[in-house]
N, C-alpha and C positions, 0 to 999 in steps of 0.2 A: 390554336386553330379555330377560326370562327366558320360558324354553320352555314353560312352563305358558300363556304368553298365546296361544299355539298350539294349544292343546288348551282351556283351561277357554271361551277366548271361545266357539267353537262348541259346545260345550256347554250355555252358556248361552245360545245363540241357539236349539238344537235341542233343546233340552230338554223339550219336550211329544212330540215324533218320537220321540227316546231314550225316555220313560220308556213311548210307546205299543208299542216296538219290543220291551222289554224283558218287558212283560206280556205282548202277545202271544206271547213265546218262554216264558215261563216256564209259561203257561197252554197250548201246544204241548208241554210235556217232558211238562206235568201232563197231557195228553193221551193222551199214551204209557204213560206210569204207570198209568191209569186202562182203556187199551185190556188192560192185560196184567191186569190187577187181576179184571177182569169178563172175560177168557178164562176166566184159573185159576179164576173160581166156576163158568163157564158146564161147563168142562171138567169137575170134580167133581161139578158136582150131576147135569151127564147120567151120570157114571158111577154113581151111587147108581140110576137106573131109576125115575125121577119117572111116577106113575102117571099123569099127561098131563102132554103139550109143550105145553099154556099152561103151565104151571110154568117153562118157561125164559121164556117169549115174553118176560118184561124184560130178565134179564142178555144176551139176545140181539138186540135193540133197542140196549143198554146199549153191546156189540161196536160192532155196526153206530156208534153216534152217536160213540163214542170214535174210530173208525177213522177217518170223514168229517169232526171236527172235527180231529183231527190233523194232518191234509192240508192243511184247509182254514187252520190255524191257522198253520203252518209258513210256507206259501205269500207268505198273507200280511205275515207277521213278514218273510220276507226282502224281499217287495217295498219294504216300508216301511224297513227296515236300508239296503237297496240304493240307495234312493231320498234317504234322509239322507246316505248315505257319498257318492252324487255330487253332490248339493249343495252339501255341506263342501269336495268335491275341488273343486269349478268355482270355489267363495268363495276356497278357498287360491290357486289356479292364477292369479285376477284378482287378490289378494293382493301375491303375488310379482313379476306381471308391472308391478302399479305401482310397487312399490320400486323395479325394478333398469331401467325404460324411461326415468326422468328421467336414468339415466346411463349409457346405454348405453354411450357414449361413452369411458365410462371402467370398463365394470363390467370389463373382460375383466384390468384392473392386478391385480385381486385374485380372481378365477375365470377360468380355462379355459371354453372351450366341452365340455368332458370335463363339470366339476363341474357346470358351470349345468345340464347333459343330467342328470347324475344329482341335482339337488337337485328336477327335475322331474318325471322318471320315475319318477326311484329314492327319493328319499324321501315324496314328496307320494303314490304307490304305498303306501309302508309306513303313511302316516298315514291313508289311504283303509281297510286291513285293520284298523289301530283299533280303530273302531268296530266294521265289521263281525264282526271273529274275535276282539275281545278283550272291549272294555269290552260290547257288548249281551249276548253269550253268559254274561259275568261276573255283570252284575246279571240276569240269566233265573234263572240257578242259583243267586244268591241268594237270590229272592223263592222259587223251588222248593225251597231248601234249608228255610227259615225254616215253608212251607207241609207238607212234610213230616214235620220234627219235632214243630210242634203238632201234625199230623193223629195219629202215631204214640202220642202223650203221650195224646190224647184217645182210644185204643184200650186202649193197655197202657202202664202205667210204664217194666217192664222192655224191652217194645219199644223205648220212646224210647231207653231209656240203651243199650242195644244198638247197636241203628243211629246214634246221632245222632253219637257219637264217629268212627264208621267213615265216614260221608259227609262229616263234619268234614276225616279228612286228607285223603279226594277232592278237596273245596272247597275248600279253606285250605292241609292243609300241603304237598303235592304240586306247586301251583303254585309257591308260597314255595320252594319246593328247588330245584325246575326254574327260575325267574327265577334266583336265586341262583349256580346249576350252570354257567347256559349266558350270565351277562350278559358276561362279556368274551370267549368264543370271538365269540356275536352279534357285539357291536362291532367285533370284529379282520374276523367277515367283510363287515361293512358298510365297512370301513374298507377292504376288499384291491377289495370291490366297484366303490368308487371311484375306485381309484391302477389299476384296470382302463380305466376309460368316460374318466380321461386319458388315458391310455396308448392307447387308441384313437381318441381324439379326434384326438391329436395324429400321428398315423400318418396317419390319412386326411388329413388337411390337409397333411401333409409326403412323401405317397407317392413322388410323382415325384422329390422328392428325396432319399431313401433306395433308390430303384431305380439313381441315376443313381449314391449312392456305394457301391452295391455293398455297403448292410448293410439289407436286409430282412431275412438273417437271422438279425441281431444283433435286429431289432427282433420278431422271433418269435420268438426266445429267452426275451427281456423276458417278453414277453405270456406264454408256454408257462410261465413258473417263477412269476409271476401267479396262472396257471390252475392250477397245483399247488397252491401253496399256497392257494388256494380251495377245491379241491377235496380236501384233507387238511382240514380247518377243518370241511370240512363232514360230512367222516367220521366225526372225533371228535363230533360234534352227533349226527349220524343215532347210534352208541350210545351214547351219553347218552341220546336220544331212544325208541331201543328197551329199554334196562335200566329206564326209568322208565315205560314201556307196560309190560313185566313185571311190577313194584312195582303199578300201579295194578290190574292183573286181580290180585292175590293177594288186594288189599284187597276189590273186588269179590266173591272167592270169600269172602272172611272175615268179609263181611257177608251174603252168603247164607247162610251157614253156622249165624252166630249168629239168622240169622231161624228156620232149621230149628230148632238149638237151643231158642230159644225156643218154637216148634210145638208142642212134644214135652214142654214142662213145662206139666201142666195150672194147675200154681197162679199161674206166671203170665199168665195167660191163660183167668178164671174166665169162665163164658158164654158164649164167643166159639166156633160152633158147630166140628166137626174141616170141613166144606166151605169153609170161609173162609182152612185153612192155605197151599191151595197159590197160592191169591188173592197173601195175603202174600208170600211166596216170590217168584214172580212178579214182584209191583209192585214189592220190592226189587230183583232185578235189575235192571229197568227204569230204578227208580229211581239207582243206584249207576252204571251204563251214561250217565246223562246228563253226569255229573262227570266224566265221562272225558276232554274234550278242553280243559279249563281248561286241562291242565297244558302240552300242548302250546299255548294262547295266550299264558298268562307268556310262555314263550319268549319271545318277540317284540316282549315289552317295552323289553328295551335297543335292540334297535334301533327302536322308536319312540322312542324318548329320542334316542338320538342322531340322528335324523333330526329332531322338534325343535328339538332344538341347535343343528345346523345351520343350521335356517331360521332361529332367533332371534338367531344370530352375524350371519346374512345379514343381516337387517332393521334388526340393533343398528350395525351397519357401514354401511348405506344409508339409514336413515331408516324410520319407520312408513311404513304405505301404508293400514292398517286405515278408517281413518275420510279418505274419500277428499275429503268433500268441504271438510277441511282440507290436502288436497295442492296448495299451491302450484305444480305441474308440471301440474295440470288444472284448477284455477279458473281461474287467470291473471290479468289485467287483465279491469275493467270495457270494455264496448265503447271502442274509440277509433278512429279512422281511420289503417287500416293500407295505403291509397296510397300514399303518401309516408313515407319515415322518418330521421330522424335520429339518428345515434350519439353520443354523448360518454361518453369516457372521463375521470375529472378525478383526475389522481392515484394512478393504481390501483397496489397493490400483493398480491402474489399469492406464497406457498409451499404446497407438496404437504402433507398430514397427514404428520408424523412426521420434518418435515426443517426444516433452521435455513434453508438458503440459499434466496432468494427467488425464485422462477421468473422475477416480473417484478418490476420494481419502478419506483416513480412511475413511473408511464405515462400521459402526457397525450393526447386525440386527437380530434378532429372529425369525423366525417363527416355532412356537408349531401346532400340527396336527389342524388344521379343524380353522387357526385362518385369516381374509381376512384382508389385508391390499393392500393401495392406494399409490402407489408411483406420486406426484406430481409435474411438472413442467414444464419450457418451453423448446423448440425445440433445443435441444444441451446441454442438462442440464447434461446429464449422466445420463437420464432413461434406454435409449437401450442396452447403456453399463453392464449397473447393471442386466438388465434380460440374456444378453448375460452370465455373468462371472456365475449368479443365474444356466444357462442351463448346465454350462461345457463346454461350446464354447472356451473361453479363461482361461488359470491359472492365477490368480492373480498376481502381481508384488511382492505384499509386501502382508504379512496376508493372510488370507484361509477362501475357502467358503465351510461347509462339509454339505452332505446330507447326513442325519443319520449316523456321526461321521466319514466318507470319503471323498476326496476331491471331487469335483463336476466334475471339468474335468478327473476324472477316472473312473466315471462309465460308461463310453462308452456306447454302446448301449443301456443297459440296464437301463441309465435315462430314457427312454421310457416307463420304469414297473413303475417311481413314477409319470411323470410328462408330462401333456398335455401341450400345446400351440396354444392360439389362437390370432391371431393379424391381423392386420388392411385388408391384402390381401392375405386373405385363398384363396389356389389354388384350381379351381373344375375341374375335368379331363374329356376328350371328352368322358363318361362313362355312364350308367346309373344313378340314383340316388341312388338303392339299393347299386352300389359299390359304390361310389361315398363315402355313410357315413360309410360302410363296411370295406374301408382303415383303419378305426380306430381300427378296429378289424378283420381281412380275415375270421374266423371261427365263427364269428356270426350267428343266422339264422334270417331267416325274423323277426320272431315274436320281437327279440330285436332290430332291427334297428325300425322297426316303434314303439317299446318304445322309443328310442333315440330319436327319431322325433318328438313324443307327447308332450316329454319333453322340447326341443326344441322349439317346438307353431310352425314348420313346418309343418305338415301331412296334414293338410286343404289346403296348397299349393301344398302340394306332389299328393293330392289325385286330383285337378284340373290339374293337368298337364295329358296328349292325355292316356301315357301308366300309369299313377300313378307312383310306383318303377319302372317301367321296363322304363320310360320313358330317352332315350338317352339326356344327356346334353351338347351343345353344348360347344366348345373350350372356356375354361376358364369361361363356366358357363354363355354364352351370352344371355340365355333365363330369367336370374332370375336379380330379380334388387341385389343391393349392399347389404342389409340387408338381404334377403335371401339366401345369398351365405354364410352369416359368421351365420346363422341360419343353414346351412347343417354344415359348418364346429362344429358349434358348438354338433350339434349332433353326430359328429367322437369320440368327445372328451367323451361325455356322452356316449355313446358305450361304451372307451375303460375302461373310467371309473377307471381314476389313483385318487389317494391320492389328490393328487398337480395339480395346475392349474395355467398358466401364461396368463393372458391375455393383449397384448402390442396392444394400443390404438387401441381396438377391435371398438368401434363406430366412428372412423374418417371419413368424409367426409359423414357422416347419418345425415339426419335432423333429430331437437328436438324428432318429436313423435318417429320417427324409433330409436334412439339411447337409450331415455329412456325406450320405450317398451323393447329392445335387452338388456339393462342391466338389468332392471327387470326379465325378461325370466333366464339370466345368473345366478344371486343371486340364484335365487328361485332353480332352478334348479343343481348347486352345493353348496346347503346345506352339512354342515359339512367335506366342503375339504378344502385345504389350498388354498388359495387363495390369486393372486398378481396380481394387476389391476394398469397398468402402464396408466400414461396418464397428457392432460393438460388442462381436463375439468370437472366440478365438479359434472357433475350429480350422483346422488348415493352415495355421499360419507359417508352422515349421516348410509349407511348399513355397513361403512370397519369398523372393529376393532380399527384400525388405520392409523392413514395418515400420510406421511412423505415427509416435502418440500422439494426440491433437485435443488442444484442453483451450476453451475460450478463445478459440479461431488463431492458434499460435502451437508450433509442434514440440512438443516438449520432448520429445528423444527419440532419435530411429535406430536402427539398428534390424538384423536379424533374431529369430525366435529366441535362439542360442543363446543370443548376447542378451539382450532384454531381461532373458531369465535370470541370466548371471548378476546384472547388474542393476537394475531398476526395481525394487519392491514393489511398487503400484501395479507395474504389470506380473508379476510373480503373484503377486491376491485376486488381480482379475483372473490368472490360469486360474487357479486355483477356484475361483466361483464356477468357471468353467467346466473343469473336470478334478469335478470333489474326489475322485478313485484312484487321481494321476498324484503321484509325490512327484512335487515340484522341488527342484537346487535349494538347498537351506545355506545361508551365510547370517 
């Protein structure tokens, strides 16, 4: 995906807003030009001592209408700039957010929460200033540039070739220098901008445990030498930035100058009464004053570009999202009935982009409505995988995974209508508790969240807490230990109350009582759904329908608790790590 589709689509989508934005700005300088043009007459002709003041009453009308259209014209130009650049911002932001939500799941393998922060803030920010401080001000002072020199040409020759060179390097070469000057400090500090909002990303997520090994100050270090060299980056910029403000008022003096010049030779300048010189003078500064902050928008160029880039790397990696109603992640399936569902897997085989060995491979699998099964193994086995391709996260390689006879990665959102997910690190939001399990359902009322929560075996903790529901939960649920957190999530799930249920290693890191309690509660409480209990620990297994062991993305035996014990050794020694007090079947 190249970064122009980034910039030329909205363009051409706003292209009557741009070119209104750009007239009205250019017809606003021309405003300015025009308010100083009819000073400097109004100012000489009252110093000549006009035998009546009806002799000014036009250039002073002329004041007045230039000064009120100036206003008025600026005003409006930015509303309307203002107005396109948030539009653009909200298309990009809805842009972005449907690329990266079909994979959330997996966007964090290749972005940090640092980078996603700045490719939101921080670059969708810099493509927002675009518009507004680059490209509208550019074509303004275009159409004024072009307005200018005709109008100059149509007074005097020598005027034109005077001026037109001198607001030439204003408009042209000055920018050209400065883009040129400052495109790789820009980039370097867009670049350090970013290895910062990591760098802080990953802090706050890791504080407590950087507090606990006694190097936060190693991690202010980091950041402090960050911060320097940002702040060196940007020193060299600020003079670069003041040596070229320099350069542009010299040019500015130089074209005032040549306008005096010109004043003062009457042969070029035959007819043209001496009242009208200081006019000139005048609207040239004015004039040459509008040019002024081009060169400071170049700047800004490269890092619009690399922001861009960015986004276009992002999308070229994730997939378009532009033309949404080609997003398979939001069409979905035509209506079907999503009470009941069934799963088949026929075959599946599965590798990550950029790697030979197969995550999973042939993977056969059933499941009939309301039937619970235990996928079992160790840490890289190809559990995660298998819930992942189960969800429609990823399409299969080889073979297909259909949820009621369609493939899994095309029901887009609408997996949602069969299928919950509860896994090891249910997220709780700085929210109340009512919302909190209400996510699972937005139009529920009280009266079914606290069923959800009965069911659940939360509500005796919900009702101890200061406000009971109304009670506010702290960022990521800091007030509740670990088992009560996937006890709210669990109750989202019971809210929403799908067919299907995945649960990936919902008891990890819960001691015995808390995990056996929490799967117990779970069982009991999604009676007759389908159910997938990913994990690589046995408690509860005698409740799944079936069990299936899974050893380097391939299932090496299923069967029942029963059977398993009877017949597989490996799993009769994993019981047995399990529960050291239980005599397991000896053969």
């Amino acid at each position: 995906m190249k970064r122009r589709d980034w910039f030329f689509t909205y363009v051409k989508a706003y292209r009557r807003h741009l070119l209104l934005a750009s007239v009205l700005g250019a017809l606003g300088l021309g405003s300015s030009v025009g308010l100083m043009f009819t000073s400097g007459y109004l100012i000489s002709s009252a110093a000549l001592r006009p035998e009546s003041i009806l002799l000014l009453y036009v250039p002073i009308v002329a004041v007045r209408a230039f000064g009120i259209s100036r206003a008025v014209l600026r005003y409006v130009e930015r509303l309307v700039a203002h107005d396109l650049a948030l539009s653009i911002l909200a298309k990009m932001r809805s842009r972005f957010y449907r690329i990266i939500e079909p994979h959330a799941l997996r966007f964090h393998t290749r972005y940090n929460a640092g980078e996603a922060l700045g490719m939101m803030a921080g670059d969708m920010e810099h493509l927002q200033d675009l518009y507004v401080r680059t490209v509208i001000p550019a074509a303004a002072a275009s159409l004024l540039y072009a307005g200018a020199v005709v109008a100059a040409g149509m007074v005097s020759g020598p005027l034109a070739w005077m001026i037109g060179p001198a607001i030439f390097v204003l408009w042209f070469v000055f920018p050209l220098l400065s883009y040129g000057a400052l495109r790789r400090p820009s980039r370097h500090m867009q670049r350090w901008v970013r290895r910062m909002y990591r760098t802080l990303a990953d802090a706050l997520s890791g504080m407590g445990d950087l507090v606990a090994a006694g190097r936060q100050d190693d991690y202010l270090a980091v950041f402090s030498s960050l911060q320097k060299k940002k702040i060196d980056l940007e020193r060299r910029m600020n003079t670069a930035g003041l040596l070229r403000d320099i350069a542009v008022q010299l040019v500015i003096a130089l074209t005032v100058g040549l306008v005096i010049l010109w004043s003062g030779n009457p042969a070029w300048h035959p007819g043209i009464p001496a009242v009208y010189f200081a006019a000139f003078v005048l609207a040239t500064l004015s004039l040459a004053d509008a040019f002024a902050p081009l060169s400071p928008a170049m700047e800004a160029i490269p890092a619009h570009r690399e922001s861009l880039r960015r986004l276009a790397d992002m999308e070229h990696t994730w997939g378009r999202a532009d033309r949404p109603e080609q997003d398979p992640r939001h069409d979905g399936p035509s209506p079907v009935d999503v009470s009941t569902v069934e799963v088949v897997m026929d075959h599946v085989s599965f590798r990550y982009p950029g790697t030979t060995e197969w995550a999973v491979k042939d993977i056969s699998l059933t499941i009939p409505q309301g039937k619970k099964i235990a996928i079992l193994g160790k840490s890289g086995s190809g559990k995660s995988t298998m819930a992942h391709l189960l969800q429609g996260v990823f399409p299969p390689e080889t073979g297909s995974v259909l949820v009621n006879g369609r493939p899994a990665h095309e029901w887009g959102d609408r997996m949602t209508e069969v299928l919950s997910v509860l896994n090891q690190n249910p997220h709780i939001f700085d929210t109340t508790v009512l919302e909190n399990i209400r996510i699972g359902r937005p139009d529920a009322g009280p009266d079914e969240v606290r069923r959800a929560a009965r069911l659940a075996q939360i509500e005796t903790r919900i009702l101890s807490l200061p406000a009971g529901y109304a009670t506010r939960l702290y960022e990521s649920g800091d007030r509740l230990s670990g088992g009560e957190r996937r006890r709210i999530a669990l109750a989202r799930i019971l809210l929403k109350d799908t067919p299907w249920i995945i649960l990936d290693e919902p008891t990890a890191g819960l001691d015995p009582l808390t995990e056996r309690r929490l799967l117990t509660t779970i069982l009991a409480a999604t009676e007759g759904k389908s159910l997938v209990l990913i994990t690589h620990r046995l408690v509860g297994m005698e409740r799944m329908d079936e069990i299936l062991l899974i050893d380097e993305g391939r299932i090496t035996d299923a069967g029942t608790h029963a059977e398993l014990l009877e017949r597989n050794p490996r799993y009769r020694a994993w019981f047995a790590l399990d529960h050291p007090f239980v005599a397991a079947p000896r053969h």
